[in-house]
Each structure stands twice: as C-alpha cells, then as structure tokens.
N, CA, C and O atoms as a GROMACS GRO file, in nm:
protein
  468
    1UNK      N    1   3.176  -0.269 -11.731
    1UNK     CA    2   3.134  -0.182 -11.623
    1UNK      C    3   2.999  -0.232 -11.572
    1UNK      O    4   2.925  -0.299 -11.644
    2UNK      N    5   2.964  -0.192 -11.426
    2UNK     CA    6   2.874  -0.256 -11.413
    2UNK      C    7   2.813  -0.136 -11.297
    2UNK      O    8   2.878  -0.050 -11.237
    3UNK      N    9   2.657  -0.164 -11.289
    3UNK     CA   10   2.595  -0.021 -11.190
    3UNK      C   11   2.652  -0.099 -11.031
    3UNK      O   12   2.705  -0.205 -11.000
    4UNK      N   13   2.622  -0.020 -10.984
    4UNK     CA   14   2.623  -0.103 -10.812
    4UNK      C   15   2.463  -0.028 -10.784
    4UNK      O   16   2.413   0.076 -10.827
    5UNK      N   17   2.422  -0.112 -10.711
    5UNK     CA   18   2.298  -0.096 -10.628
    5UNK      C   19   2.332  -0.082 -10.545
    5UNK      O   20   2.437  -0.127 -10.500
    6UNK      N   21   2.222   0.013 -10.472
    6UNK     CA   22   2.236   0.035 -10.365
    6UNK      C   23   2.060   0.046 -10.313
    6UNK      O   24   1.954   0.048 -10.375
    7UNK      N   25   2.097   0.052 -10.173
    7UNK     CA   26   1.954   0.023 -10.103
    7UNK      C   27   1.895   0.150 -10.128
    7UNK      O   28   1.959   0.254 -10.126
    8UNK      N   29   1.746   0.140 -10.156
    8UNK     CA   30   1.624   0.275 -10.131
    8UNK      C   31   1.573   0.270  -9.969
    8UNK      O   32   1.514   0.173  -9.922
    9UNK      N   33   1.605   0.388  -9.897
    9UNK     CA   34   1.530   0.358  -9.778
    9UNK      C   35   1.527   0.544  -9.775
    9UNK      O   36   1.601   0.637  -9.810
   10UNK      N   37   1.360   0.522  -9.697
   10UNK     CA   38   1.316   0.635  -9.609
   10UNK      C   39   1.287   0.644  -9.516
   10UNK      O   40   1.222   0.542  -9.492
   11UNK      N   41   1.290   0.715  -9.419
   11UNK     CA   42   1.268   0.745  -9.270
   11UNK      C   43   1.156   0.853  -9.284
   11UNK      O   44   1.144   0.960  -9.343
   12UNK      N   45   1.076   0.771  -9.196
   12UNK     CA   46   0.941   0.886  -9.138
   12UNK      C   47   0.944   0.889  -8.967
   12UNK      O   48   0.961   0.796  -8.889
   13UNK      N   49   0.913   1.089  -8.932
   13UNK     CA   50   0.900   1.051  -8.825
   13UNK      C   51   0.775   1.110  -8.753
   13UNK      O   52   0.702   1.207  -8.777
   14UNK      N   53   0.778   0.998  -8.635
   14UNK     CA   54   0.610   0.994  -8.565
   14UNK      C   55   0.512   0.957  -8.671
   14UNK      O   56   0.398   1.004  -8.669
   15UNK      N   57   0.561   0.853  -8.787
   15UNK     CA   58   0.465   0.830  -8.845
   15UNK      C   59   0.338   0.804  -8.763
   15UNK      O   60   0.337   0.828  -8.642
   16UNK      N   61   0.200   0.741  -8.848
   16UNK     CA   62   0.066   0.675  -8.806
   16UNK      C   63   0.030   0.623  -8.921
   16UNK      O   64   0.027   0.664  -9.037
   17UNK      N   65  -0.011   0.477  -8.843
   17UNK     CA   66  -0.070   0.366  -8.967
   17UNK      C   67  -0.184   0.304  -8.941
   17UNK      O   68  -0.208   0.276  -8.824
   18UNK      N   69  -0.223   0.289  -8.985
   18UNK     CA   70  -0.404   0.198  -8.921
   18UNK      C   71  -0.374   0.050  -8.972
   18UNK      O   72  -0.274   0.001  -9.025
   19UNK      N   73  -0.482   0.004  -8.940
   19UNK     CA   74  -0.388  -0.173  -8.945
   19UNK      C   75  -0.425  -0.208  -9.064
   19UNK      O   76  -0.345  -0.284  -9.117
   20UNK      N   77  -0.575  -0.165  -9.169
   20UNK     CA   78  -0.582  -0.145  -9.323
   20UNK      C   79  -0.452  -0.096  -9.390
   20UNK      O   80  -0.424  -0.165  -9.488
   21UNK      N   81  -0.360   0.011  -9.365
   21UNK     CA   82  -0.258   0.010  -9.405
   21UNK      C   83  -0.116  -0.117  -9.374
   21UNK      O   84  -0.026  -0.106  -9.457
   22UNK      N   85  -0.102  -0.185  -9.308
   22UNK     CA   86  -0.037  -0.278  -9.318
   22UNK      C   87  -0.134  -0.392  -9.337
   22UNK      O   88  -0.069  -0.496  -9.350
   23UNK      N   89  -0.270  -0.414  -9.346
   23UNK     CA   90  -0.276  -0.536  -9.456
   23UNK      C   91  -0.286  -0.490  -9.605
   23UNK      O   92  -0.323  -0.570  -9.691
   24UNK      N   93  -0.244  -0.332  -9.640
   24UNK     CA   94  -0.236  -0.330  -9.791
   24UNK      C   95  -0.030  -0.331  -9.862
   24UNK      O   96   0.031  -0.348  -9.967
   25UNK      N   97  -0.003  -0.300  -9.719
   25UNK     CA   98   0.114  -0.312  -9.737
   25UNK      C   99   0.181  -0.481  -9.756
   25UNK      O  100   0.278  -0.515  -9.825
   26UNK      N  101   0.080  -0.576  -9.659
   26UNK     CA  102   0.104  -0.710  -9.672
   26UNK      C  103   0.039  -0.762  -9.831
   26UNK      O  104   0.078  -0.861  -9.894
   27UNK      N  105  -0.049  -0.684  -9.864
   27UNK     CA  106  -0.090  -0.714 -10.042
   27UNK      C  107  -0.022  -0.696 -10.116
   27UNK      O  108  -0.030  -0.755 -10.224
   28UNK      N  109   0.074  -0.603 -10.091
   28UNK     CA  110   0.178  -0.539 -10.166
   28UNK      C  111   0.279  -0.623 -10.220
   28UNK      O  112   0.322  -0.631 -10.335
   29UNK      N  113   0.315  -0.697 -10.094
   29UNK     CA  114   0.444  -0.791 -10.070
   29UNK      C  115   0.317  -0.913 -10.171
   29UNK      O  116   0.374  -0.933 -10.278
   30UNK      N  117   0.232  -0.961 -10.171
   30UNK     CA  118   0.182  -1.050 -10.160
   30UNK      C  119   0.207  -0.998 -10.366
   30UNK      O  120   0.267  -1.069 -10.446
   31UNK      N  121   0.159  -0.899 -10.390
   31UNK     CA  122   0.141  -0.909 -10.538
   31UNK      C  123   0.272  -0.894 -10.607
   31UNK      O  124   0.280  -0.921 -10.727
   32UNK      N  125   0.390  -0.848 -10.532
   32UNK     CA  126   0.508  -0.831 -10.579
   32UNK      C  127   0.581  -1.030 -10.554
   32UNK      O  128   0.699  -1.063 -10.565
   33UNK      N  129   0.484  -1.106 -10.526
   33UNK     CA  130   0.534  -1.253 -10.542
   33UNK      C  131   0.651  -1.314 -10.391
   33UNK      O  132   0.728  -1.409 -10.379
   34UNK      N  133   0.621  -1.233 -10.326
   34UNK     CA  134   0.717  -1.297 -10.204
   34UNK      C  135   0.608  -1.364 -10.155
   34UNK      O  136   0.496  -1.322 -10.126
   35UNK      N  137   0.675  -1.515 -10.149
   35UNK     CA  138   0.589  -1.607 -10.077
   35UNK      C  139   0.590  -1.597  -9.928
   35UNK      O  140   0.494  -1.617  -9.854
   36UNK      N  141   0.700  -1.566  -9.897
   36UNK     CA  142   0.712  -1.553  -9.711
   36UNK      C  143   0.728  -1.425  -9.641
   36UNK      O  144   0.828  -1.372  -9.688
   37UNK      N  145   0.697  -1.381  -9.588
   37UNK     CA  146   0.710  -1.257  -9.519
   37UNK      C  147   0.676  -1.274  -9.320
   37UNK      O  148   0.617  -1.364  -9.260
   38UNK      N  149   0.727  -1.176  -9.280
   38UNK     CA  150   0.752  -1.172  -9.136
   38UNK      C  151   0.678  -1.064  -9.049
   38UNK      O  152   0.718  -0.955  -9.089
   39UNK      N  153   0.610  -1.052  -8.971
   39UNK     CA  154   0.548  -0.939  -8.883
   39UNK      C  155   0.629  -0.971  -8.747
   39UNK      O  156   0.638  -1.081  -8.692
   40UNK      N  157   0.699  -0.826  -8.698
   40UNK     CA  158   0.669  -0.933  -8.531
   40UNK      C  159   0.675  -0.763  -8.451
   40UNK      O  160   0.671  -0.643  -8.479
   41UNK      N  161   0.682  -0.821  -8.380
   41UNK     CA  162   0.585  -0.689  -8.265
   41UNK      C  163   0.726  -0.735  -8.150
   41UNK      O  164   0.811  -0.822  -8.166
   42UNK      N  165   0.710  -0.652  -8.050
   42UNK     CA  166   0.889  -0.705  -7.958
   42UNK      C  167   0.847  -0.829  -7.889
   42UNK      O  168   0.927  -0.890  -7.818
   43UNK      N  169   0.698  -0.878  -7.913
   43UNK     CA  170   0.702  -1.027  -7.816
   43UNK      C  171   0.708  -1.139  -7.898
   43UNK      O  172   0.773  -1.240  -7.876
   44UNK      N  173   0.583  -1.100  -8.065
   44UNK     CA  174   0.574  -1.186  -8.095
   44UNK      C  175   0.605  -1.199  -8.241
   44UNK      O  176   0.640  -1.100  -8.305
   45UNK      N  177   0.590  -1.349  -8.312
   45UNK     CA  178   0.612  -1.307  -8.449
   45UNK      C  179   0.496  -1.360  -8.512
   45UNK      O  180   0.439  -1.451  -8.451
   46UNK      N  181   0.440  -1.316  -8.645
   46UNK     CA  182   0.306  -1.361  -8.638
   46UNK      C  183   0.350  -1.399  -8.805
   46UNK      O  184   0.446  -1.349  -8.864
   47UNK      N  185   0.251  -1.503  -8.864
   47UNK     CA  186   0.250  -1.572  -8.988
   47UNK      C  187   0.209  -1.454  -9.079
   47UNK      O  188   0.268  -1.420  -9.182
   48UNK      N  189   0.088  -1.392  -9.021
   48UNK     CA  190   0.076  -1.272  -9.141
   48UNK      C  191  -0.070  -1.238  -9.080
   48UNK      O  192  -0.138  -1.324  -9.024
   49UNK      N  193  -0.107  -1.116  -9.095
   49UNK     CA  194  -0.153  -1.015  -8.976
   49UNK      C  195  -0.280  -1.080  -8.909
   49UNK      O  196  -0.321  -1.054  -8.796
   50UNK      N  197  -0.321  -1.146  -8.975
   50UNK     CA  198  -0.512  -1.205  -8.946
   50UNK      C  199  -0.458  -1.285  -8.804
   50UNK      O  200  -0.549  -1.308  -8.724
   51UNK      N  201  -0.324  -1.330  -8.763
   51UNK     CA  202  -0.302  -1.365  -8.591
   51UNK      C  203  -0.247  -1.260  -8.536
   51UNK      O  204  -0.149  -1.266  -8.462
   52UNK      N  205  -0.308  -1.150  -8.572
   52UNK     CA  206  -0.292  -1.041  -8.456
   52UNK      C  207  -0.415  -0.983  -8.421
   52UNK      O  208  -0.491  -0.919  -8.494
   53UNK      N  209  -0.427  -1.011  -8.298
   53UNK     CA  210  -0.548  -0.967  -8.229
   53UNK      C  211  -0.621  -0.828  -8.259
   53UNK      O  212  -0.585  -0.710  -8.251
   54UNK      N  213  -0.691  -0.866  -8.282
   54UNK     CA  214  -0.787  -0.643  -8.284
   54UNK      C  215  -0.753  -0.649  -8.127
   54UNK      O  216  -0.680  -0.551  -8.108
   55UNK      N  217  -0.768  -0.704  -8.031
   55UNK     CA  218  -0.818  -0.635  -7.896
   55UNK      C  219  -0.642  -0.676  -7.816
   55UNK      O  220  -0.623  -0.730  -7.707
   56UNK      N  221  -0.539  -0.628  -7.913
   56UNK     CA  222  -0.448  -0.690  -7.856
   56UNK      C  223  -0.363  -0.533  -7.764
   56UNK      O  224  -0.368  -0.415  -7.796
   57UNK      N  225  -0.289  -0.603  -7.637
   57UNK     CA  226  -0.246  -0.448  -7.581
   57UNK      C  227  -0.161  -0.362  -7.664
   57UNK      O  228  -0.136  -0.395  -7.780
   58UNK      N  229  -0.126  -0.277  -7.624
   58UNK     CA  230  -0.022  -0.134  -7.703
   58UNK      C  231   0.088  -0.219  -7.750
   58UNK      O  232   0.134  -0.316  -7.688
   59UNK      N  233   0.132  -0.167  -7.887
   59UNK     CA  234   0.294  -0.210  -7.910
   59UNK      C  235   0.343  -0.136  -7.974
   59UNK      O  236   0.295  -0.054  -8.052
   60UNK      N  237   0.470  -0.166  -7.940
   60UNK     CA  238   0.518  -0.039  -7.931
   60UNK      C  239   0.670  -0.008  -8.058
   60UNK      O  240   0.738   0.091  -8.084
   61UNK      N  241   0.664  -0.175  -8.114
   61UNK     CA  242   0.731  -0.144  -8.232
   61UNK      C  243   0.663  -0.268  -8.311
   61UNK      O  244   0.586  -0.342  -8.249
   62UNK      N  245   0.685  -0.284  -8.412
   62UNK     CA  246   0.658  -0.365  -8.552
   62UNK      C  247   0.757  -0.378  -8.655
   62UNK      O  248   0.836  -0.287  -8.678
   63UNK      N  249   0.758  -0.475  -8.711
   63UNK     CA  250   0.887  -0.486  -8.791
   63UNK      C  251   0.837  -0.583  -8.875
   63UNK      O  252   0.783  -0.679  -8.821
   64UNK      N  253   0.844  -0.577  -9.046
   64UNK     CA  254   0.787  -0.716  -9.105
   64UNK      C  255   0.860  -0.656  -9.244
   64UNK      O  256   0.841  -0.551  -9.305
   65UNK      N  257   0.954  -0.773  -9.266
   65UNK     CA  258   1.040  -0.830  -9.365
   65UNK      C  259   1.020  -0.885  -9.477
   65UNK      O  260   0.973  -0.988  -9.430
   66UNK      N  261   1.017  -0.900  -9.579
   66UNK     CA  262   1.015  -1.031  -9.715
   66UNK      C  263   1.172  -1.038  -9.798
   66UNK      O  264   1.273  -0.967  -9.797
   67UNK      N  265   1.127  -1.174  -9.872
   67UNK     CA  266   1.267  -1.170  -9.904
   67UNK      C  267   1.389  -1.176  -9.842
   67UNK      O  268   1.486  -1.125  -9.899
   68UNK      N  269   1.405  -1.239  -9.715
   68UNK     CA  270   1.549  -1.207  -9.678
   68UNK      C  271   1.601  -1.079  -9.668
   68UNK      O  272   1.706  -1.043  -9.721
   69UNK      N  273   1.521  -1.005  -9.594
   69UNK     CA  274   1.560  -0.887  -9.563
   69UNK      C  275   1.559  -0.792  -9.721
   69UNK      O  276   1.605  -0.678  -9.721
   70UNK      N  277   1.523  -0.832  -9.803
   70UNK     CA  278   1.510  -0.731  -9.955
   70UNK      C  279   1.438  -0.637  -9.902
   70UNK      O  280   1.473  -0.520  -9.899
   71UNK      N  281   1.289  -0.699  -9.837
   71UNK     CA  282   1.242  -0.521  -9.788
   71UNK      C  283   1.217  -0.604  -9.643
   71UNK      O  284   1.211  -0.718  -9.598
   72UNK      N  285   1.206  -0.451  -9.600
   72UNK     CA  286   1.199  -0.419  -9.442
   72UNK      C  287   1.138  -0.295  -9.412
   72UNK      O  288   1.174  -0.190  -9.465
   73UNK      N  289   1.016  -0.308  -9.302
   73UNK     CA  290   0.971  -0.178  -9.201
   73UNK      C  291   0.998  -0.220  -9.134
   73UNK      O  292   0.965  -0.337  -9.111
   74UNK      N  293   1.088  -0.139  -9.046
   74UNK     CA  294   1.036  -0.108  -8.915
   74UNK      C  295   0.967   0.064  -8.823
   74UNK      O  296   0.987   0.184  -8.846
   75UNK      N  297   0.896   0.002  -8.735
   75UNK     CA  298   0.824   0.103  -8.696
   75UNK      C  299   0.883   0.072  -8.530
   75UNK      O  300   0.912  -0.031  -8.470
   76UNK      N  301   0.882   0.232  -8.491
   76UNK     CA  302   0.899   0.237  -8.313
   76UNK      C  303   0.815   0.349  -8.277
   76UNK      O  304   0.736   0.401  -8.356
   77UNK      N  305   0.834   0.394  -8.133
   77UNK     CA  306   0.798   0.489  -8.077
   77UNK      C  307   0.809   0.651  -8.163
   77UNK      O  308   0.726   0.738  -8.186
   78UNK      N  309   0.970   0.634  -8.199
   78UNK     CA  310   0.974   0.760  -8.238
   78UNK      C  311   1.011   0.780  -8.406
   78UNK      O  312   1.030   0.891  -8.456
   79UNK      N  313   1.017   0.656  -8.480
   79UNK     CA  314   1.040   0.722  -8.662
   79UNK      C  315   0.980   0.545  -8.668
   79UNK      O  316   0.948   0.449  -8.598
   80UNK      N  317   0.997   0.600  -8.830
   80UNK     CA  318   0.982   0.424  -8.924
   80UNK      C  319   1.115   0.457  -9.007
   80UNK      O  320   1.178   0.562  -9.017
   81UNK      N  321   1.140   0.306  -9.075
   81UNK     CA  322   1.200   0.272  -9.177
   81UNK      C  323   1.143   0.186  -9.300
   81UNK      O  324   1.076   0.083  -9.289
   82UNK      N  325   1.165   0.222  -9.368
   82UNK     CA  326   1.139   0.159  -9.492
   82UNK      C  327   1.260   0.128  -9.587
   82UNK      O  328   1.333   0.225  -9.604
   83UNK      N  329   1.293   0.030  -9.644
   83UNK     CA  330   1.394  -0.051  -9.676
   83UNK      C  331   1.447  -0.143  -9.782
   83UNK      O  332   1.490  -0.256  -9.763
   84UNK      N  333   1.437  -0.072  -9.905
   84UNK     CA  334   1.440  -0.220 -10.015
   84UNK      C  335   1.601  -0.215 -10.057
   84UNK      O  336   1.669  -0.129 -10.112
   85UNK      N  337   1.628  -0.333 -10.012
   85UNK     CA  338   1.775  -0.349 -10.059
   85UNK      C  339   1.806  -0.345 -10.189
   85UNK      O  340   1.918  -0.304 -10.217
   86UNK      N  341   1.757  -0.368 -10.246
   86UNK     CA  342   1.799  -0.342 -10.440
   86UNK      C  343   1.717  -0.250 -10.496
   86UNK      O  344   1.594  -0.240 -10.496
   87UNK      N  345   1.828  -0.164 -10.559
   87UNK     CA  346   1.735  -0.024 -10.657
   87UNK      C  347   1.753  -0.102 -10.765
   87UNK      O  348   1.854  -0.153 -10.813
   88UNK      N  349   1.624  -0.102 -10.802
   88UNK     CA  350   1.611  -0.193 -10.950
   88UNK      C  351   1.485  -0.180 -11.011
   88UNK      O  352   1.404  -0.133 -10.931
   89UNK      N  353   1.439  -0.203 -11.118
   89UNK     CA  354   1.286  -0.149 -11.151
   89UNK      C  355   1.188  -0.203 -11.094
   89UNK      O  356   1.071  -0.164 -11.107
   90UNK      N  357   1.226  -0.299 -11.026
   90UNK     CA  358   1.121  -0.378 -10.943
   90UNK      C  359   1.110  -0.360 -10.785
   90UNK      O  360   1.009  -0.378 -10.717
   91UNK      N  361   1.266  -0.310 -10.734
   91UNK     CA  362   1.255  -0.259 -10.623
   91UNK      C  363   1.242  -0.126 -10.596
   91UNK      O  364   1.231  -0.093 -10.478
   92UNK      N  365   1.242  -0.012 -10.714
   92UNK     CA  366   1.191   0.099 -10.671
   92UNK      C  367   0.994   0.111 -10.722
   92UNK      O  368   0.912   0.189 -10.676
   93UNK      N  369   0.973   0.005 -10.826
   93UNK     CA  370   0.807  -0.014 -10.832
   93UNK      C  371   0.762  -0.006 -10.683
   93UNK      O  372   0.715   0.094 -10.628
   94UNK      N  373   0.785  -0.140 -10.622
   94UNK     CA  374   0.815  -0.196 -10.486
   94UNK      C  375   0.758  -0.073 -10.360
   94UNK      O  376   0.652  -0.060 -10.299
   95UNK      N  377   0.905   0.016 -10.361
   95UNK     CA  378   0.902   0.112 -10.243
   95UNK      C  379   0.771   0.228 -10.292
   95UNK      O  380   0.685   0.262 -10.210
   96UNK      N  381   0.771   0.272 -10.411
   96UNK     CA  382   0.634   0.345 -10.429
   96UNK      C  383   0.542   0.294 -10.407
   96UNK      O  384   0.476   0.362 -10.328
   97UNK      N  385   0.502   0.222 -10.428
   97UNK     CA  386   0.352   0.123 -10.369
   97UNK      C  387   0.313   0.155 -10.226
   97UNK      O  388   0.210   0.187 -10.166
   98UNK      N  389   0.474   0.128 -10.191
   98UNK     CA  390   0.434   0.081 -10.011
   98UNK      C  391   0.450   0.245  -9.987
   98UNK      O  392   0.349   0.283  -9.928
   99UNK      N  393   0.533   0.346 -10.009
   99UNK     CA  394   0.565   0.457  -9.975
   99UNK      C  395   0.397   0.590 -10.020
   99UNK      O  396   0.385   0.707  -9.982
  100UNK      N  397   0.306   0.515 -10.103
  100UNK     CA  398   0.224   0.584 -10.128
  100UNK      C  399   0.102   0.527 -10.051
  100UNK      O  400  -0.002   0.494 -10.108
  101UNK      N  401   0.128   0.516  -9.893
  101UNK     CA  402  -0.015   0.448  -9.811
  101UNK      C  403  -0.136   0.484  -9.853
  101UNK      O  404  -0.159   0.596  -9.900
  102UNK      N  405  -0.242   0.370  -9.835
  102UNK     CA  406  -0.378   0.406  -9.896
  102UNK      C  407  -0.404   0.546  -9.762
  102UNK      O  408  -0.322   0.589  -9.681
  103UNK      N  409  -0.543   0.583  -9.784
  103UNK     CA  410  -0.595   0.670  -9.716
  103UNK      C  411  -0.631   0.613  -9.564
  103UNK      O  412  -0.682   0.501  -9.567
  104UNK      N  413  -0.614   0.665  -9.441
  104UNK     CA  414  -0.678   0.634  -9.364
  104UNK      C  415  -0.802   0.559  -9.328
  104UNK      O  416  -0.880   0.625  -9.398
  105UNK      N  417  -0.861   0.490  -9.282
  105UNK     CA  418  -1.010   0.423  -9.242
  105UNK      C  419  -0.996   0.458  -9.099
  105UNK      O  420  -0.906   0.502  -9.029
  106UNK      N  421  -1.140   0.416  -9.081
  106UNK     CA  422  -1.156   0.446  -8.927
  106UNK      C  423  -1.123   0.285  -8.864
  106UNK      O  424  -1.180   0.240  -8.765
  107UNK      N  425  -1.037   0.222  -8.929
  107UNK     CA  426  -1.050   0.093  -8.857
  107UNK      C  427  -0.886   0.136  -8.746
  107UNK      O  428  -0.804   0.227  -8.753
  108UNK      N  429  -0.904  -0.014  -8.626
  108UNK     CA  430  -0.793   0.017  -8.536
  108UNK      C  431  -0.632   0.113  -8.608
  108UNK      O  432  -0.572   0.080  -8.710
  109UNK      N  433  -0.596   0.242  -8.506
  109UNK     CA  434  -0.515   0.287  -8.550
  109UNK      C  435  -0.367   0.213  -8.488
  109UNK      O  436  -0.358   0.139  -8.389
  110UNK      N  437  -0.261   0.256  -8.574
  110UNK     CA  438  -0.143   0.195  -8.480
  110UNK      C  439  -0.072   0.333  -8.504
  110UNK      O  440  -0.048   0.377  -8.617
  111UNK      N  441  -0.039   0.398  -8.383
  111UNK     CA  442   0.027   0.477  -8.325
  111UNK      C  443   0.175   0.472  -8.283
  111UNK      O  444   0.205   0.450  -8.166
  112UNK      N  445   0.253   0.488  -8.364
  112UNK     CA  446   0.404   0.487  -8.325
  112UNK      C  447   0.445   0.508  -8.186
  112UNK      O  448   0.539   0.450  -8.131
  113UNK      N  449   0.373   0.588  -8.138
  113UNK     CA  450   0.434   0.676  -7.963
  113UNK      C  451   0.338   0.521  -7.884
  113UNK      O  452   0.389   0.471  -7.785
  114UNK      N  453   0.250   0.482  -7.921
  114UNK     CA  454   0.191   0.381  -7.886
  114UNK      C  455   0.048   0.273  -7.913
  114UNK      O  456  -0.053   0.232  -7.855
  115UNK      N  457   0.130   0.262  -8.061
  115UNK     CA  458  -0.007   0.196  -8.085
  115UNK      C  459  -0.104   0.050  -8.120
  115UNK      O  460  -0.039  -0.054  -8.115
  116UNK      N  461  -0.183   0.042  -8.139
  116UNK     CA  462  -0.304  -0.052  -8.137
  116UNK      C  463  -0.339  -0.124  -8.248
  116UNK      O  464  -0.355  -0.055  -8.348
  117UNK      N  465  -0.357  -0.246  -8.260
  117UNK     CA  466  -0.381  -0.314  -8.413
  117UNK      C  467  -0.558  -0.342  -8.362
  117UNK      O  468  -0.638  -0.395  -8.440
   0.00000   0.00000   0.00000
C-alpha cells in the first residue's frame, strides 16, 4: 500500500505583501535548497527580486515558482495562491514558513488590487 500525495494549497483573498515579504519568501526557497526559482510580473521575468526596480510602475500580478512547479504563488488583483505540490514533511515544513509571513515593514508595499515593489 502506498499514501498518495496530494498538493497543499491556500487561497488568500485581497491579500497585501510588502516586497521584505517576498525577499523572505525568496530566503525561504533559498534555505529549503532550490537552486532556481522564477519571479515574473505579466511583462517580465526576473532572475530573483534585486532586478526589480523599487521605482518600478503598478503590477498587477506576480507569480514565482521553484522546483518545477513543486511550489508556486501566484498573486492578482483579486486572491493569491499558494501551492506545494507534495504533502510531505518537507513540503508541509515548506508551506508553513511561507504561509506564516514575517511582519509588515514600512518598506515598498505590493498591493494585490494594485501594487508596487
């Protein structure tokens, strides 16, 4: 006999993230050993967040991957997703990390309905 996995995902809606929260979310990925990971915004795709502009215009979704799709956010206007394809002790470690955002800073906010890195 054998378990089946299945994916952990949560939906938030009208979340808000400040851009300290996705570079702790990119630490996250970084200490859980994924060497490659993906950001991209609907124009662009970026190596990993330090080529995204502070003074860059509104966007209006975000999406950044590791692993071959193992985990995934995406963020829009109106909810997020969060996404780890394997429930496993390492992929539910994984989603708590990222699912327990640090605290706010006053640094650039990113606004789901429309926001700013």
């Amino acid at each position: 006999m054998k378990k089946i996995t299945r994916p952990i995902q949560k939906d938030y809606k009208m979340p808000c993230l400040y851009r300290n929260d996705i570079e702790k979310i990119i630490e996250i990925l970084n200490e859980a050993e994924f060497k490659e990971y993906k950001i991209e915004t609907e124009e662009y795709e970026f190596v990993n967040i330090n080529e995204i502009p502070k003074d860059m215009n509104i966007i209006n979704e975000l999406y950044i991957s590791a692993g071959y799709y193992y985990f995934s956010l995406n963020l829009n206007k109106n909810f997020a997703n969060l996404r780890i394809a394997e429930n496993s002790i390492k992929g539910e470690g994984l989603f708590k990390k990222v699912d327990e955002r640090p605290n706010p800073s006053s640094t650039a906010l990113i606004s789901l309905k429309n926001f700013n890195l």
